[in-house]
N, C-alpha and C positions, 0 to 999 in steps of 0.2 A: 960668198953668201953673207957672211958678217957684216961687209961692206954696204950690200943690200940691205940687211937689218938696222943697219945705225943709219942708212940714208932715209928709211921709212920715216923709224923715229925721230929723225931730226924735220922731219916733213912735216907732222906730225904737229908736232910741239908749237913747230914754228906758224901750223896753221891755227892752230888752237891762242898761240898770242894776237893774230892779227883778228884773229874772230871777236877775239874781247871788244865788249861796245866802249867809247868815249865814256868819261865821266859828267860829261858834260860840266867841269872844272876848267879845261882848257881851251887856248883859245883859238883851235884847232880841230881835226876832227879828223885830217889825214897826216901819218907823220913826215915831214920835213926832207928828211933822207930816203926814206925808201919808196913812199907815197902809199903804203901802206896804214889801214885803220889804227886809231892808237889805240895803247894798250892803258887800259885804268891802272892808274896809280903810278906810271910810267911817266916822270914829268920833269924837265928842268925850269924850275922857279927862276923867273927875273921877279923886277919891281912893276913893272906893267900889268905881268900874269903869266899862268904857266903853259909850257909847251908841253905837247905830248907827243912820243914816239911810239914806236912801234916795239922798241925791243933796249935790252942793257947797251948794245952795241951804240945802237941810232943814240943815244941818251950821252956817251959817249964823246960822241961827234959833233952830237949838238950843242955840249959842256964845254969843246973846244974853241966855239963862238967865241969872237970879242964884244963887251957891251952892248957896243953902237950896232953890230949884228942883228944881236936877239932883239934889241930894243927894235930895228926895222920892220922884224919878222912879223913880231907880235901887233905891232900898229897894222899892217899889210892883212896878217887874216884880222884885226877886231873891224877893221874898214870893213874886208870882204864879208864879215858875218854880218853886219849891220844894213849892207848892199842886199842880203840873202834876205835878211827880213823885212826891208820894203820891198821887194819884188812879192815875198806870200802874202802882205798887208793889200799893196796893190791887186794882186791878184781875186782875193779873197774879197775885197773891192767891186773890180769889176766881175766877178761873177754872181754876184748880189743873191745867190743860195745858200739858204739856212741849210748845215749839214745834220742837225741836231745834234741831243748834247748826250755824252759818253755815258756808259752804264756803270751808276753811282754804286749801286747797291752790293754789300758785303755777302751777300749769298746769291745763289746758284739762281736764273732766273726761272728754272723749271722744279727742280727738287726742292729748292731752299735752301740746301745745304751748306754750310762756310767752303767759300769758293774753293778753298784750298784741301779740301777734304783726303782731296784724290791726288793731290800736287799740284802744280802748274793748274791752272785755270785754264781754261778756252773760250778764248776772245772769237766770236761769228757775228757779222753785220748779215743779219735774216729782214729781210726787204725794208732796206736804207737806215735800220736804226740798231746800233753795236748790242750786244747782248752778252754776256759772260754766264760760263755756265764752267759745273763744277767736274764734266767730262765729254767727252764727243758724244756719245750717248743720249746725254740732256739736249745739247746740240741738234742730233739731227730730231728727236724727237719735236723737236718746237720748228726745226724749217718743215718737217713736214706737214705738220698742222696747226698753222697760225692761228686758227679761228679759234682754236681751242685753246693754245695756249696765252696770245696776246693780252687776253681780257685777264687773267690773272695776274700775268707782270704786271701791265699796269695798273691791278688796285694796286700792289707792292711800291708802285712810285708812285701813285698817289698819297697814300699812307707817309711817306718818307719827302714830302714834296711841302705840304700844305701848310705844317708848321709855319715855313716861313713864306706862302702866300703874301705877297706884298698890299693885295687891295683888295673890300667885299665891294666891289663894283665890276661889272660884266669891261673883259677886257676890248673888246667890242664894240659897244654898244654905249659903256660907260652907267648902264641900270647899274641898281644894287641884288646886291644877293643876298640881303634879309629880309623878312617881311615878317614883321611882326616877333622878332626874334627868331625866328626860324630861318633853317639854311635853305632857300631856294634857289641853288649853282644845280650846272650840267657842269662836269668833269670830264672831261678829253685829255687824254695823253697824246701827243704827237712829238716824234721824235725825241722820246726819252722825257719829255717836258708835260707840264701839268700846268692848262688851260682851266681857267672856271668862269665860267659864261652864262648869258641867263635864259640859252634857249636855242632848239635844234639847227634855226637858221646861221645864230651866231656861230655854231660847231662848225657847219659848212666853212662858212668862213675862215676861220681859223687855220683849218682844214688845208683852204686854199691859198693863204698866205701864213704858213705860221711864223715866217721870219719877221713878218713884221708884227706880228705881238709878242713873238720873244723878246724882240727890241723894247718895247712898250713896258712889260713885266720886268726887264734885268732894270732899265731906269728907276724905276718904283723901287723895286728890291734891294737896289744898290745903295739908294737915298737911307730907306729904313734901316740897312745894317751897318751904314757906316756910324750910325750914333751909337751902337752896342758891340760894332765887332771887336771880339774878345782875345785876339794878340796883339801886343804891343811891338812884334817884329814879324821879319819876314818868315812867310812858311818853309820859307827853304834853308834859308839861313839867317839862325837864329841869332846871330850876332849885328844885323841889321834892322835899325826900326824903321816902321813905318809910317808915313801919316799922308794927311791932305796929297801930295805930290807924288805917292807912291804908287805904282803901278796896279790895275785894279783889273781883276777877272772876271765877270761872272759866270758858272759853271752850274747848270742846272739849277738854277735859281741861288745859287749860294754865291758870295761874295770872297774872293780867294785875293791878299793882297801881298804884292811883293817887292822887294828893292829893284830887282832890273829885271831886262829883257832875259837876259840870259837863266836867270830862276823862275821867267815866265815861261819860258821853253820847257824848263826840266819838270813844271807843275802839269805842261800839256802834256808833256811822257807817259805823266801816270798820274792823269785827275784823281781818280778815285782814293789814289792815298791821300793828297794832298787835303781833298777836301773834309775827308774823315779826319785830321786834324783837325780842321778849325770847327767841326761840330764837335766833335770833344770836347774843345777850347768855350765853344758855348755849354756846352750844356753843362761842362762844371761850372763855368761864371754863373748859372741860372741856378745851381745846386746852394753856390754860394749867398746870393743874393738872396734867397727862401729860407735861407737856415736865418743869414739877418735879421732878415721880414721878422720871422718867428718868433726870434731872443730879441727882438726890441721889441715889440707885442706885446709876451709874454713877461717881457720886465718890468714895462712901462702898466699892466693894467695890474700887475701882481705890489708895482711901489702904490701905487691910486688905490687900490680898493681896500690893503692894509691898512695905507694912511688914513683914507675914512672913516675906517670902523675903528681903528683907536680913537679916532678924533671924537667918533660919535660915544664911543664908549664912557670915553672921558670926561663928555661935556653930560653927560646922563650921571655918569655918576656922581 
């Protein structure tokens, strides 16, 4: 019977190592020796990059390697991982469907509530476009009445969207959307994303291709925020800068930039933190830049208008 107990536990344990997901650090993703998931944090460092295992043992094994070993191992999967991502680029390619873009938003898309209110959050694609909601509950509530609940979320990402609006000109059409100073846009959400157009025909449209004015909008939006985007490194890892040559995202209208493929992977894991970074990152620069505005403003009319009135004072008296 004991025997039976410690073989559980050892079952156990051992299932609960191989459960652990990759770090997405290495440059692997099944371990080497047993062919088992690697385990985070689990990893023998060469000069190349590091390997992951599955357990102390497999780490072991793999420490036993000679250089020239690990050095082959490691070139072997960065090939195969690189082979993996032209085949999804390819693919994603030729299936020339917009999937739309993930759900950005920090709260519940039905309560409101901070996703995490309840714990874990609940990720549900409700007819083709992801949604996050703060329990099952919110969940089924919204599959079973889209009509009801759609038009809310999306004022919620309109709202969260239009700041950075790259163009008042109908993406469609190419009209304007002022007139006379005033806002005359139709606003459409489709697949997570925030369309403004200058009229019902154009929504159709839209509608019916929106992959190709997503395409149209990330160009515009990309141009715009790369003259202000507000890290000077990567969002993943901060020890890498970025610029002109650096890999470039755009994610719901937002502009995500990164050192490599591999921290472009780990920002598609989980858009929504990522990109809630680099809004951070703006809206303190814009926090900063206003306080500026202000203290040079406020200095420059406060040296001018004293300077005057002494002057005027003085030349009077």
């Amino acid at each position: 019977m004991r025997i039976l107990f410690t073989a559980l536990a050892l079952t156990l344990a051992l299932g609960a190592a191989f459960a652990a997901a990759p770090t997405g650090d290495t440059v692997n993703t099944k371990c080497p020796v047993s062919g088992e998931p690697v385990k985070e944090g689990v990893v023998v460092s060469t000069d190349k990059g590091d390997i992951g295992v599955c357990c102390n043992k497999c780490k072991a094994a793999v420490e036993k390697w000679d250089d020239a070993k690990k050095a082959k191992y490691v070139a072997n999967a960065v090939a195969s991982q690189d082979s993996d991502d032209a085949k999804a680029d390819k693919k994603a390619t030729d299936d020339g469907k917009w999937k739309g873009e993930p759900y950005l938003l920090d709260v519940c898309a039905a309560s409101g509530r901070p996703l995490d209110v309840k714990g874990t959050p609940t990720t549900k694609v409700i007819e083709g476009r992801e949604l996050k909601f703060c329990c099952g509950g919110c969940a089924s509530a919204v599959a079973k009445d889209t009509a009801k609940w759609f038009p809310k979320i999306d004022e919620k990402i309109k709202a969260s969207q239009v700041a950075l609006y790259p163009t008042e000109k109908c993406v469609v059409s190419g009209e304007p959307l002022m007139e006379d100073g005033e806002d005359v846009a139709t606003s459409v959400v489709v697949g997570n994303r925030l369309f403004r157009v200058c009229c019902d025909m154009c929504v159709k449209k839209v509608k019916a291709d929106p992959a190709k004015y997503a395409a149209k909008l990330d160009t515009l939006a990309m141009a715009a925020q790369l003259k202000d985007y507000p890290l000077k490194a990567c969002v993943v890892n901060p020890n890498a800068e970025v610029d002109e040559d650096s890999k470039k995202l755009m994610i719901g209208g937002r502009l995500v930039q990164v050192c490599c493929k591999k921290c472009a992977r780990k920002v598609m894991s989980d858009p929504a933190k990522y990109v809630a970074q680099v809004d951070a990152a703006r809206a303190k620069a814009g926090e900063g830049k206003h306080k500026g505005d202000a203290k040079g403003e406020h200095k420059g009319a406060g040296k001018g208008e004293h300077k005057g009135e002494h002057k005027g004072e003085h030349g009077k008296g």
